[in-house]
Structures are given as C-alpha cells and as structure tokens.
Rosetta silent file (secondary structure, phi, psi, omega in degrees, C-alpha in Angstrom):
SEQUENCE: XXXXXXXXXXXXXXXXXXXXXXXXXXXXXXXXXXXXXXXXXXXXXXXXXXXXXXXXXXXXXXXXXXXXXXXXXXXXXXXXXXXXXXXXXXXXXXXXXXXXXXXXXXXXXXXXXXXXXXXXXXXXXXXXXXXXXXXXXXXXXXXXXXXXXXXXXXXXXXXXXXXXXXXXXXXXXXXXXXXXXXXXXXXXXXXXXXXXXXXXXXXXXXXXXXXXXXXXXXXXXXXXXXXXXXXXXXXXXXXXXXXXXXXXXXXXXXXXXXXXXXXXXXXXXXXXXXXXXXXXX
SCORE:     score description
SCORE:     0.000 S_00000001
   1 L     0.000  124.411  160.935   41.253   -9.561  -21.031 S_00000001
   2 L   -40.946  129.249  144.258   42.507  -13.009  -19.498 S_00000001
   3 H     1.880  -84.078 -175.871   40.761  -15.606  -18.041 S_00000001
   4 H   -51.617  -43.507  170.408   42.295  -14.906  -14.605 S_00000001
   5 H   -66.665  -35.244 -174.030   41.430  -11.243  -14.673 S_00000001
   6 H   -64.859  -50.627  152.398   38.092  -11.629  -15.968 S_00000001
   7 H   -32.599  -71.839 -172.715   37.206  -14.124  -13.053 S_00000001
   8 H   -51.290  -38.715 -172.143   38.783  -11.562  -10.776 S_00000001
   9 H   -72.347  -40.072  178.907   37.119   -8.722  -12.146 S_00000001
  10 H   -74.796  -13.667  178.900   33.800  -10.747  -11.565 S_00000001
  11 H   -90.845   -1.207 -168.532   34.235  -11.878   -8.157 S_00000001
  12 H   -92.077  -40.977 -178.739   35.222   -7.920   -6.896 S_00000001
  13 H   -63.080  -36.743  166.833   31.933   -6.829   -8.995 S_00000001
  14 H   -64.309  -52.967  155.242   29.932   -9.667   -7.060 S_00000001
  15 H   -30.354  -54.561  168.206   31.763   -8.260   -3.961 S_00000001
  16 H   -81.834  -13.570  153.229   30.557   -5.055   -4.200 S_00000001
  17 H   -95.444  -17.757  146.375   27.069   -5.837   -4.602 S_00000001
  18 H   -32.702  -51.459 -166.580   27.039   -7.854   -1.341 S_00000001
  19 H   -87.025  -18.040  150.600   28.042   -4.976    0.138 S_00000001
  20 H   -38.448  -52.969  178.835   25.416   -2.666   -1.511 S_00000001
  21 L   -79.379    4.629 -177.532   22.702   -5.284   -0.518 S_00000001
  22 L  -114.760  -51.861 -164.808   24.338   -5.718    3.055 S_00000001
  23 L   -66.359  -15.570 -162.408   24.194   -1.809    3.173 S_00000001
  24 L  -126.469  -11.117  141.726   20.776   -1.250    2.145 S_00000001
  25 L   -39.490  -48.125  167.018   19.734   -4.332    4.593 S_00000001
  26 L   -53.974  -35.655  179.094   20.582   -1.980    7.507 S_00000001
  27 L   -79.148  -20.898 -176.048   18.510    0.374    6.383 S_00000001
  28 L   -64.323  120.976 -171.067   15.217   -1.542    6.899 S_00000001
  29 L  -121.381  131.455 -157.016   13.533   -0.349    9.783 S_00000001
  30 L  -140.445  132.367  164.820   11.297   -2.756   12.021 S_00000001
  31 L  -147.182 -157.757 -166.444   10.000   -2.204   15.595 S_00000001
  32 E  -137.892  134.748 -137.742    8.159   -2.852   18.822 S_00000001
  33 L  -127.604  150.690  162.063    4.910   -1.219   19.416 S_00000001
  34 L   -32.394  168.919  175.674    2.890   -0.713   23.171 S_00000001
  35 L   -66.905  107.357 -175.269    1.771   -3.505   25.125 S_00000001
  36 E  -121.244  178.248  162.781   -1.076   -4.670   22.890 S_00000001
  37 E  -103.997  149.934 -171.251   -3.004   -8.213   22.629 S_00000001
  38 L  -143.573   85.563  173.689   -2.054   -9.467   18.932 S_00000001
  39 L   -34.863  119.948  164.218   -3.960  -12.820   17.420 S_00000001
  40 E  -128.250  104.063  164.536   -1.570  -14.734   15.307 S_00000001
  41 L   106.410  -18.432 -167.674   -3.070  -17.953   13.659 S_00000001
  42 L   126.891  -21.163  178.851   -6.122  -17.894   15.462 S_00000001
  43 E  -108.436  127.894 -170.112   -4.588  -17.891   18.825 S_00000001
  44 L   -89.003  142.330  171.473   -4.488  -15.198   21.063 S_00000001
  45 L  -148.545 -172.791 -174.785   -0.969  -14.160   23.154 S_00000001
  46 E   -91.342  151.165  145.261    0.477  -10.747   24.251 S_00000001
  47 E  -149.825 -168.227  169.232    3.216   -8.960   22.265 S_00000001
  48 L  -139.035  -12.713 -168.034    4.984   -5.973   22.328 S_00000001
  49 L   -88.574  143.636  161.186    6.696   -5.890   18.424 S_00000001
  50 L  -124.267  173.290  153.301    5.201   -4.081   15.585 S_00000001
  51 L  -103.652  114.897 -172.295    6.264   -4.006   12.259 S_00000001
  52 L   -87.871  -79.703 -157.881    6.989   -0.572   10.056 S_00000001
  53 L   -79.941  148.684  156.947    9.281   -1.637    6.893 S_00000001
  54 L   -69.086   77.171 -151.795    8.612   -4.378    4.523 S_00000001
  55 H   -73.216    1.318 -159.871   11.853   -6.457    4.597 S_00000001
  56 H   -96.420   -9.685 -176.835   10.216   -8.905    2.217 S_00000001
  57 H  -103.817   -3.154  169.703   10.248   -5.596   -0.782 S_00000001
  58 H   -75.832  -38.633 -159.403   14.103   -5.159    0.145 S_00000001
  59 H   -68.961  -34.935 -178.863   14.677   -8.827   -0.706 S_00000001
  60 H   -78.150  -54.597 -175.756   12.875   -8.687   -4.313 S_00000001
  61 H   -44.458  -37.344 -162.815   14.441   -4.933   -4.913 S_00000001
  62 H   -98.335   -6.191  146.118   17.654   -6.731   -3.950 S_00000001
  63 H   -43.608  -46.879 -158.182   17.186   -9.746   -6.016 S_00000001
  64 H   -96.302  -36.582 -169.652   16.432   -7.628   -9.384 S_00000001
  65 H  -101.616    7.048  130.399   19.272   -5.222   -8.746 S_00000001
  66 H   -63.318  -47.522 -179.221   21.390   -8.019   -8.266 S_00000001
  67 H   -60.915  -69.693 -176.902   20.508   -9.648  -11.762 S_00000001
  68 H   -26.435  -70.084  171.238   20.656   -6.042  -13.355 S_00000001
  69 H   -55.358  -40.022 -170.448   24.003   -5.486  -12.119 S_00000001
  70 H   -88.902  -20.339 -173.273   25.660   -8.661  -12.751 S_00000001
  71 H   -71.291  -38.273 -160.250   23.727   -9.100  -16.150 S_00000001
  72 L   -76.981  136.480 -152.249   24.286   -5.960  -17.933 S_00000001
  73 E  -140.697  131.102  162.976   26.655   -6.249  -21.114 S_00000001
  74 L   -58.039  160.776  150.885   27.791   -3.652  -23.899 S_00000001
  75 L   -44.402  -19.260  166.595   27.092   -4.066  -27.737 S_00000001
  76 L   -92.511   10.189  173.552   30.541   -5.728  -27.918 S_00000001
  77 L    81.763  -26.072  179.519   29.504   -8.343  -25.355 S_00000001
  78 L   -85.764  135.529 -175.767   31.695   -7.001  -22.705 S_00000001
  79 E   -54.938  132.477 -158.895   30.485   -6.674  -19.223 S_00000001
  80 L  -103.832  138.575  175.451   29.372   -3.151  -18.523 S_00000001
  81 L   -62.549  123.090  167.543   30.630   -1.691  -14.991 S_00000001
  82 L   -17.422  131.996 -174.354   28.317   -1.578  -12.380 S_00000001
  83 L   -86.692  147.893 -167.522   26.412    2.451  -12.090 S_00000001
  84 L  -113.701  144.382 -133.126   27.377    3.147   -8.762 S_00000001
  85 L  -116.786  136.636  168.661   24.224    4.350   -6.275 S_00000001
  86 L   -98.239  132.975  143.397   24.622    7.075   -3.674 S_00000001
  87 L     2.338  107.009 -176.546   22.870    6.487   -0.299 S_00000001
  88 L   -64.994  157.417 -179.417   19.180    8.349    0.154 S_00000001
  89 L   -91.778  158.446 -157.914   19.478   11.673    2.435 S_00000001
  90 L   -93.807   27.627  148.967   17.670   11.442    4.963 S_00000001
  91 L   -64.424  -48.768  177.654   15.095   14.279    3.262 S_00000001
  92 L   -74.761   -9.740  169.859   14.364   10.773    1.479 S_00000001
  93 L   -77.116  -25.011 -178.824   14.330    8.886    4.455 S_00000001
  94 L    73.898   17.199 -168.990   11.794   10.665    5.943 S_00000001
  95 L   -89.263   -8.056  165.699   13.696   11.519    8.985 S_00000001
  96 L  -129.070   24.526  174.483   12.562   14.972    9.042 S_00000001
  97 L  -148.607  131.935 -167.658    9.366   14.955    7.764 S_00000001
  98 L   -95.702 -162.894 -155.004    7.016   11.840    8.186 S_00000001
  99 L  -137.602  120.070 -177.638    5.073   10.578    5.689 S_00000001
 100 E  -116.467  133.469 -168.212    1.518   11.295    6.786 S_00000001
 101 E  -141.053  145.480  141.720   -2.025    8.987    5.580 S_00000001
 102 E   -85.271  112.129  158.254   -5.556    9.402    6.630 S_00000001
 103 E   -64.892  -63.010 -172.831   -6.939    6.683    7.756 S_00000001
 104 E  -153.517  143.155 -175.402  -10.666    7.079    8.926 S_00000001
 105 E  -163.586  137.017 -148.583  -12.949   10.178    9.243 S_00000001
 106 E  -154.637  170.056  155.424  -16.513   10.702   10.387 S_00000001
 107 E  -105.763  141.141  169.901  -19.128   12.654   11.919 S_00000001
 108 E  -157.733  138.888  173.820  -20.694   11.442   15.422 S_00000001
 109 L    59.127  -10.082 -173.066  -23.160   13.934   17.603 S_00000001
 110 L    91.541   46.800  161.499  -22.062   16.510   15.045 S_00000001
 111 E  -162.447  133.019  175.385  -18.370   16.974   15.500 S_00000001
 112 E   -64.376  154.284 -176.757  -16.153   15.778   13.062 S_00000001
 113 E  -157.134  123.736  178.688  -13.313   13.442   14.020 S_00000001
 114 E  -121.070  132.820  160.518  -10.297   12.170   11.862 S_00000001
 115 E  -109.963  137.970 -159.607   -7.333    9.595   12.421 S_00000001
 116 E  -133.812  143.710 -161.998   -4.421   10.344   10.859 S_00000001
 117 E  -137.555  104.356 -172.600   -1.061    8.438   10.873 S_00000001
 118 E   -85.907  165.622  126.038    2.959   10.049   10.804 S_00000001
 119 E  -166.999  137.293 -153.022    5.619    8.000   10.340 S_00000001
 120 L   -81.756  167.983  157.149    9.251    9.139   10.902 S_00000001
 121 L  -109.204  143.501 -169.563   12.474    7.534    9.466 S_00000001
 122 L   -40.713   95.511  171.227   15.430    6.240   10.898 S_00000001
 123 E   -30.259  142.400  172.037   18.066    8.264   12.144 S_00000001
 124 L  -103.729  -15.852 -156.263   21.472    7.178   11.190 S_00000001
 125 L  -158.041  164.256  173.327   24.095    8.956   13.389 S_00000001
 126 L   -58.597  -20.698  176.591   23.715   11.697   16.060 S_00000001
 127 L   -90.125  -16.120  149.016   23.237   14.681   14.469 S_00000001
 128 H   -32.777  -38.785  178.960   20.188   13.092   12.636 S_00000001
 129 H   -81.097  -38.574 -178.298   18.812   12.149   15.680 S_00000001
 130 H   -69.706  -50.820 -174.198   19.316   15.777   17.132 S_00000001
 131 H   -79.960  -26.332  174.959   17.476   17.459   14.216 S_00000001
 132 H   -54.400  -49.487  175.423   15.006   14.971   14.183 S_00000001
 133 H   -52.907  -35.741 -164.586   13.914   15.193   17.931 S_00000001
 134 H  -117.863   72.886  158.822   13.274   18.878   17.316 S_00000001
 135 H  -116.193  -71.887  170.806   11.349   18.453   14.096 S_00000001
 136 H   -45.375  -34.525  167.158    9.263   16.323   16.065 S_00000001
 137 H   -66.342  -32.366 -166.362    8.796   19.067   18.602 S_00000001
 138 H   -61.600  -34.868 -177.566    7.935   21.137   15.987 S_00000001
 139 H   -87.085  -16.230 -176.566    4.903   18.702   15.142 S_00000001
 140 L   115.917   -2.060 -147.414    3.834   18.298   18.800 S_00000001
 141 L  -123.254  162.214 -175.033    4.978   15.170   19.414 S_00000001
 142 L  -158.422   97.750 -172.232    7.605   13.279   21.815 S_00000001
 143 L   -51.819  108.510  175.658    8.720    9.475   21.597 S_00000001
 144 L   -71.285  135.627 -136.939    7.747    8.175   24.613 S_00000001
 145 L    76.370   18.187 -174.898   10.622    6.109   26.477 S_00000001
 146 L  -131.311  144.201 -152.584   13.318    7.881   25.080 S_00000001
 147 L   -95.994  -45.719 -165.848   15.750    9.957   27.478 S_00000001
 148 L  -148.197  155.364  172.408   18.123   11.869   24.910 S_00000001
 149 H   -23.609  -50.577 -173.573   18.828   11.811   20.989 S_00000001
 150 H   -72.712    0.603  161.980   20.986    8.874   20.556 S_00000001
 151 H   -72.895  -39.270  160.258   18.094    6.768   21.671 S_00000001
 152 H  -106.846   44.632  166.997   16.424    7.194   18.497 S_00000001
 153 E   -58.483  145.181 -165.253   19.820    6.232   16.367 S_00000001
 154 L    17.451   24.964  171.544   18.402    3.420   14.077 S_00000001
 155 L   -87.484  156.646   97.025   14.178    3.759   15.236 S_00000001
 156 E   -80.659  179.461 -160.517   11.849    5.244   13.099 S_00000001
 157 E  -142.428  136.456  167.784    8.855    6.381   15.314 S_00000001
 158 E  -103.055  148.968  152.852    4.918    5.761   14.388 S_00000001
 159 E  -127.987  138.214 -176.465    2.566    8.320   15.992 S_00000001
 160 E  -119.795  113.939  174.933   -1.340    7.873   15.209 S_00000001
 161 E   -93.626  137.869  157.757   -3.167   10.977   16.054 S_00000001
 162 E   -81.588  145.658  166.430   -6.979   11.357   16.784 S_00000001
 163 E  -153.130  147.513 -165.667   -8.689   15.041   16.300 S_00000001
 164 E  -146.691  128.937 -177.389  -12.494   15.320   17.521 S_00000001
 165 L    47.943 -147.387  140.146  -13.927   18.966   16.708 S_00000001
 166 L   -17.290  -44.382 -175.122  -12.621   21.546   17.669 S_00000001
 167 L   -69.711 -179.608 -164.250   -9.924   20.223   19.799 S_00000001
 168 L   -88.538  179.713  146.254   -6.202   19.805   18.874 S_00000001
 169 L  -102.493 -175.008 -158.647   -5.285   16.410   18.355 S_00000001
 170 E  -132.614 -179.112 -178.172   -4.198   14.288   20.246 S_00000001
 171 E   -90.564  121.619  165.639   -1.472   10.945   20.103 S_00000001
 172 E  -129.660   28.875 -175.934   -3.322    8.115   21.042 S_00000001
 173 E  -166.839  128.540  158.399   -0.946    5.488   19.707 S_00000001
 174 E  -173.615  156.178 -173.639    2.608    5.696   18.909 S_00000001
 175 E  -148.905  164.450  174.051    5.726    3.021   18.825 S_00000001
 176 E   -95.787  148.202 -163.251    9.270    2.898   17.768 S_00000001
 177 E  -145.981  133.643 -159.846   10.130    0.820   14.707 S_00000001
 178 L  -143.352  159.350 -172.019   12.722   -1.890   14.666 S_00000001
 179 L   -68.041  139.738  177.082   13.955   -4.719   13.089 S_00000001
 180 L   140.240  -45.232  172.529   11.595   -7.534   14.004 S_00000001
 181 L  -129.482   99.678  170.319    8.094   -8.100   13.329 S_00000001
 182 L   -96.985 -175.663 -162.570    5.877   -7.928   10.314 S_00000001
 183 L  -121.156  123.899 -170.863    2.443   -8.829   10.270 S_00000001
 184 L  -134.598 -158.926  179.399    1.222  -11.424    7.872 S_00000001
 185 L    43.916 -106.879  178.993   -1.667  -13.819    7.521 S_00000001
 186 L  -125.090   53.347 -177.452   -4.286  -13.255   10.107 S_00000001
 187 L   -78.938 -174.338  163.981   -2.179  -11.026   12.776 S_00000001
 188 L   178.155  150.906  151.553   -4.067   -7.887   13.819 S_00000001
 189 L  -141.379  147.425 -168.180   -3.349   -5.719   16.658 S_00000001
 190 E  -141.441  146.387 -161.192   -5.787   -3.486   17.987 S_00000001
 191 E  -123.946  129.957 -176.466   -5.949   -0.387   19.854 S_00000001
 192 E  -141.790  126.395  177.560   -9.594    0.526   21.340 S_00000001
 193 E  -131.256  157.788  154.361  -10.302    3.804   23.125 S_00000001
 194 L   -33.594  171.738  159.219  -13.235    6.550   23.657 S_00000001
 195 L   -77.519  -64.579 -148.086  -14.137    8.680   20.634 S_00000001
 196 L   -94.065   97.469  137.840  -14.841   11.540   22.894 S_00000001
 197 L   -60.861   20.851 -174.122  -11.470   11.800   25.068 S_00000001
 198 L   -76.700   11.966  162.705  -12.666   13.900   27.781 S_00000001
 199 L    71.381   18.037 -171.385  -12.205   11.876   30.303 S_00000001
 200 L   -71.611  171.670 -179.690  -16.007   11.522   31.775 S_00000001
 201 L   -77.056  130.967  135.232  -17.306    8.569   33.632 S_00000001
 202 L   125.803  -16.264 -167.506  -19.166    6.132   31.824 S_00000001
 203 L   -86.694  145.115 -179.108  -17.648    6.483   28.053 S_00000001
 204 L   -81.725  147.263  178.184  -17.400    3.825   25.939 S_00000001
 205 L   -93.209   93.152 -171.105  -14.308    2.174   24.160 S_00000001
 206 L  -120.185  -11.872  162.871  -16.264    2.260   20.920 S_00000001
 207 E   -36.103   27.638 -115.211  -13.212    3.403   18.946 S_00000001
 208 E  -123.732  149.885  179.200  -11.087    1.075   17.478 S_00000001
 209 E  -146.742  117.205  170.597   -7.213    1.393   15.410 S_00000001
 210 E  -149.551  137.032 -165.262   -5.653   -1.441   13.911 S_00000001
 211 E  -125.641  108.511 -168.450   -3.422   -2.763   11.863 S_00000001
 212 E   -86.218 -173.840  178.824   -3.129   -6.128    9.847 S_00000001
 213 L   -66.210 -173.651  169.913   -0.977   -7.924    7.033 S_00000001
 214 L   -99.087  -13.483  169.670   -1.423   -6.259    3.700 S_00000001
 215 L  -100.916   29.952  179.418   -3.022   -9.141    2.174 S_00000001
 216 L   -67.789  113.669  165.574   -5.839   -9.087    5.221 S_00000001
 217 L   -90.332  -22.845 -159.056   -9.350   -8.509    3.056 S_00000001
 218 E  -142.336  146.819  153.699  -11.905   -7.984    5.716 S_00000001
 219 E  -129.701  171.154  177.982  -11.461   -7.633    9.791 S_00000001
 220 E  -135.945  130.895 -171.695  -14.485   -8.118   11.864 S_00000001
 221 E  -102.949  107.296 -168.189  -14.976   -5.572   15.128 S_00000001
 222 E   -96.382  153.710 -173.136  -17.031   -7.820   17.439 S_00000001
 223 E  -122.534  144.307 -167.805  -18.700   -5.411   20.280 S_00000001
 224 L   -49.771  -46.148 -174.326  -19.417   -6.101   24.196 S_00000001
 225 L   -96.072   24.520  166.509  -22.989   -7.059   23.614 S_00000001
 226 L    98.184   12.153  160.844  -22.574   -9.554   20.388 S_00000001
 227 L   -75.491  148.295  169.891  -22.937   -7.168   17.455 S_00000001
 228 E  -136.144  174.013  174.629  -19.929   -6.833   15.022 S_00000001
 229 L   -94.233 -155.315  117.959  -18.685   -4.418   12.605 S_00000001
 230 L  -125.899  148.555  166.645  -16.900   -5.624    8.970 S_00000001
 231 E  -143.581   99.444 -179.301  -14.704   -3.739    7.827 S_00000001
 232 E   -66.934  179.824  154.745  -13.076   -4.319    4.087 S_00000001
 233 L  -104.267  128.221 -134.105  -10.683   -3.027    2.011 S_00000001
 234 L   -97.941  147.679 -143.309  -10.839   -0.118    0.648 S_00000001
 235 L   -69.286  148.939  152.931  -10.854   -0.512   -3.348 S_00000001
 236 L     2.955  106.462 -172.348   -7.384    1.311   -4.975 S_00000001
 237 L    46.242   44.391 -177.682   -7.291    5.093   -4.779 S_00000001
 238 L   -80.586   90.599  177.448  -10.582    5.149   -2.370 S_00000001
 239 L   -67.562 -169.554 -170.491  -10.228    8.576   -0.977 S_00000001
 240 L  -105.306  136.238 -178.438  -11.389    9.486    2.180 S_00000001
 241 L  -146.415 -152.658 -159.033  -15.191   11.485    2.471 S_00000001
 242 L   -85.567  -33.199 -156.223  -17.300   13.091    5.386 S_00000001
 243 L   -64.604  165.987  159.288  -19.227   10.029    6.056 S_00000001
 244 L   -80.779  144.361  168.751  -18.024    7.135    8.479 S_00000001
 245 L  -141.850  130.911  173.002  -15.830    4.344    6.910 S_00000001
 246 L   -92.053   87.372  176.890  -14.644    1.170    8.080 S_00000001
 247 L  -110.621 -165.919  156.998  -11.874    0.376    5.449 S_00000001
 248 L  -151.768  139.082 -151.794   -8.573   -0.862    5.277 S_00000001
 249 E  -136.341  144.140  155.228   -6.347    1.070    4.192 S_00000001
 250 L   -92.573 -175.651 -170.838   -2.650    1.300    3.260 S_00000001
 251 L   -92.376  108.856  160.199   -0.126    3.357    5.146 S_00000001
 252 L   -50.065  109.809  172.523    3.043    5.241    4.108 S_00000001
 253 L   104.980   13.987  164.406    6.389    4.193    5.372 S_00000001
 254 L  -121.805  140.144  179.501    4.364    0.865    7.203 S_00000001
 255 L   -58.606  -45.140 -166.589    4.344   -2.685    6.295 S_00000001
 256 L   -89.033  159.091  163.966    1.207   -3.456    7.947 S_00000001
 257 E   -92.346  124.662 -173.673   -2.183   -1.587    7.016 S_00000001
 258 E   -95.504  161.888 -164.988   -4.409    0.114    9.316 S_00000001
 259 E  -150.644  128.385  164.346   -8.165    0.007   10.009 S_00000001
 260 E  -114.947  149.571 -178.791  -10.450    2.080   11.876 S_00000001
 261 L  -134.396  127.088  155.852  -13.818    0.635   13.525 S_00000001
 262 L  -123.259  137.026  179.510  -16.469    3.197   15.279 S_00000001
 263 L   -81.872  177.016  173.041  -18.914    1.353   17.400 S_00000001
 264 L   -96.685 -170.301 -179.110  -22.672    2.949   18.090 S_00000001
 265 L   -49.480  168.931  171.442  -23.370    4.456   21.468 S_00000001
 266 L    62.242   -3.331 -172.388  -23.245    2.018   24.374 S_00000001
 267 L  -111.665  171.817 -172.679  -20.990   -0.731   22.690 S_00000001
 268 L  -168.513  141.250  176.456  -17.420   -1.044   23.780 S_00000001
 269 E   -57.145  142.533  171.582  -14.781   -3.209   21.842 S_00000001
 270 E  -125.746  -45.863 -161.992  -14.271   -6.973   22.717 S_00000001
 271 E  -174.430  155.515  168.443  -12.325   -8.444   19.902 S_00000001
 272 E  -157.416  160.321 -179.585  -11.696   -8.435   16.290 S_00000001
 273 E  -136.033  159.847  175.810  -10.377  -10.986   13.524 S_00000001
 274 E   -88.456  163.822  137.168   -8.767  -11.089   10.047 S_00000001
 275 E  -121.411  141.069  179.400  -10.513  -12.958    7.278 S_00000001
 276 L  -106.188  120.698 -162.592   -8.192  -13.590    4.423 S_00000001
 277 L   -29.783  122.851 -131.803   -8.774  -14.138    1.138 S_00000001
 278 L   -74.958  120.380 -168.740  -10.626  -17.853    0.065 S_00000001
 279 L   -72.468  137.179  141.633   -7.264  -19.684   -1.535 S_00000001
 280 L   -38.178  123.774  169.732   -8.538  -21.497   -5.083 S_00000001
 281 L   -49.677    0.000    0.000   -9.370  -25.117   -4.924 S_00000001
C-alpha cells in the first residue's frame, strides 16, 4: 500500500469512529426532574434538572474504544479493520422494561413499607414511543406532562414508587430524563413526604428520597426539632433486609444514587447535606 492510500485509509477509519462516538453521544440520556430545592456547593437555589445517564462513562468508554480501534494491528504489522458494532435494541435500552432497584425497606407500626425505583429508556422514533407508553400502562404508571407518544421521543422516564402494607403502591416521585444535569460533589435533592399516605390531618413529612453524586459518602437528614439522621453508604453488594436502613445506594440506569431517610413520629424533614469523602493531605 502507498503512502497516499495509507493516509487515506487512516483518515476514513478515524472518520468513522467520530461518527460511532457522535452516534453513541446521542444516546446518553439526561433530564429534568419536579420542582425540587437542590444544594450545590453549600448554597441553596431551586432547580428543576435531574440527572439519569452518566455522560462522564460515555467519554472513558469512548476514549478506550477509540484507542482499540485505531490501535489494533495484525501479526504482519498491518492495520486490522475496524469490527463494526450494531446499535443496542431497545430490549437493551430498557425502553420496554425498566431496570428496577430497591432502595429502602422497613417496618413502622407494623406494616411493612418499601421504595423501589423504575427507570425507562429512551425512545428513539415513534413507534418506540407508542409501545413504550403502553408498557408503561401495563406497569401502572403515566409520565406526567406528556400529551401523546412523540413527547417521550428521546426521554427516558424515572418513577420512584412507595408501597405501605397492604396497599398498592403508589408514584410518589417521577421525572423525565434529559440531557443536562448530573449531580456531583455535594448536590442532593430531596423529596420529603408522609410514610402513611392517607391523607389525614396532622401527618408528618418524616419520609425522605434522595439522590446525590456517586462519590457522596454520608448525607445527614436534619429534622424540624434539631435531631438528624446519617445516613452512609451502603458497603458493595449490601442487600436489602426487614429492618429500617438509611443507606446509599446505587441505582440502575441513574447517574446519581438514591437515599432513603425515615424520621420517628412527630419529626418532619427540614434539610439534609452531603459529606464527601476527607481528600488526603
């Protein structure tokens, strides 16, 4: 092979993994989450973005499978052609089945109560979108804000369900996921409700679901009358058991990690913070 071809041959193989890596860029799914309050740095504001995918594990996957590809050489020395990748189906995508984690599960008064966490994958095109919405019917569930299929064309959807006893469960969180925010350092957003939805006078927001960076070690669930909670992270393949636990835990299909906090009777959420691990002097 020539000079001039070989150069040629190397810029069209460097072409085409641009466009692999441009292609699999698209796919990274990011959103925007309810109106929540969300600390960042120490300082409290409003937001409305959450974060689902991890755009920062596309960049190293797309780093290494650059090198791979451009690197790889026969026994003779000669540059070996790129293997060429097919697209995941969206069975792999998760667009018609989520990817479901337990978070936190307890006893209180003597009825069991578990939070649990879906989360769907992106649609790409309409009929994706079509089978998806009524998959999601199938599970109980219905993205709230959205009028017709083609509204969830490039979302995935989070839903976090509570179940207390007996009762079904019920959604008591859910967002659309979009390109745009992950959660790093000391972010946290937190969601604080009853235990007990039944809608009586007088019940406490003693509940709390939240979700931090992944390198977050501890949060602390401060309570209306000056008591807190801690809540760590729970050690590698920490299952889930009857008892209450205030871990942190990760998710499937989400960037950020979730945390549950249950207050005692009488307390009602005020605030919570990350602490992050102590950096070496």
């Amino acid at each position: 092979m020539s000079a001039d071809r070989e150069t040629n041959y190397d810029m069209a193989t460097h072409r085409d993994i641009a466009l692999l890596l441009a292609e699999a860029a698209d796919e990274v799914e990011i959103g925007i989450a309810p109106y929540q309050a969300v600390v960042r740095g120490g300082r409290r504001r409003k937001a409305r973005r959450w974060t689902i995918a991890a755009a920062a594990a596309l960049v190293i996957a797309g780093s290494t499978g650059t090198l791979a590809l451009a690197g790889v050489t026969g026994g003779d020395g000669h540059k070996v052609a790129p293997v060429a990748t097919q697209p995941p189906t969206p069975e792999q995508r998760h667009v018609y089945e989520p990817q479901r984690s337990n978070v936190g599960r307890g006893t209180d008064h003597g009825k069991k109560w578990q939070v649990t966490i879906d989360v769907w994958g992106a649609p790409k095109n309409e009929a994706e979108a079509q089978y998806q919405r009524s998959r999601m019917s199938e599970y109980g569930v219905s993205p709230a804000g959205t009028r017709v299929a083609s509204d969830l064309i490039g979302k995935g959807w989070v839903f976090v369900h509570l179940l207390v006893g007996d009762g079904p469960a019920t959604t008591v969180v859910q967002g659309p996921v979009e390109k745009g925010d992950d959660l790093s350092g000391t972010d946290i957003l937190a969601y604080s409700m009853p235990l007990d939805d039944s809608g009586k006078a007088g019940v406490w927001d003693r509940l709390v679901i939240g979700k931090v960076a992944p390198t977050a070690q501890r949060v602390t669930c401060t309570w209306d009358d000056g008591t807190t909670t801690k809540v760590f992270r729970a050690a590698p393949g920490t299952g889930l058991t009857s008892d209450v636990e205030d871990l942190i835990r990760p998710v499937d299909g989400s960037q950020p990690d979730w945390f549950v906090c249950l207050g005692a009777d009488g307390k009602s959420y005020k605030s919570a913070t990350v602490t992050m691990p102590k950096q070496p002097k």
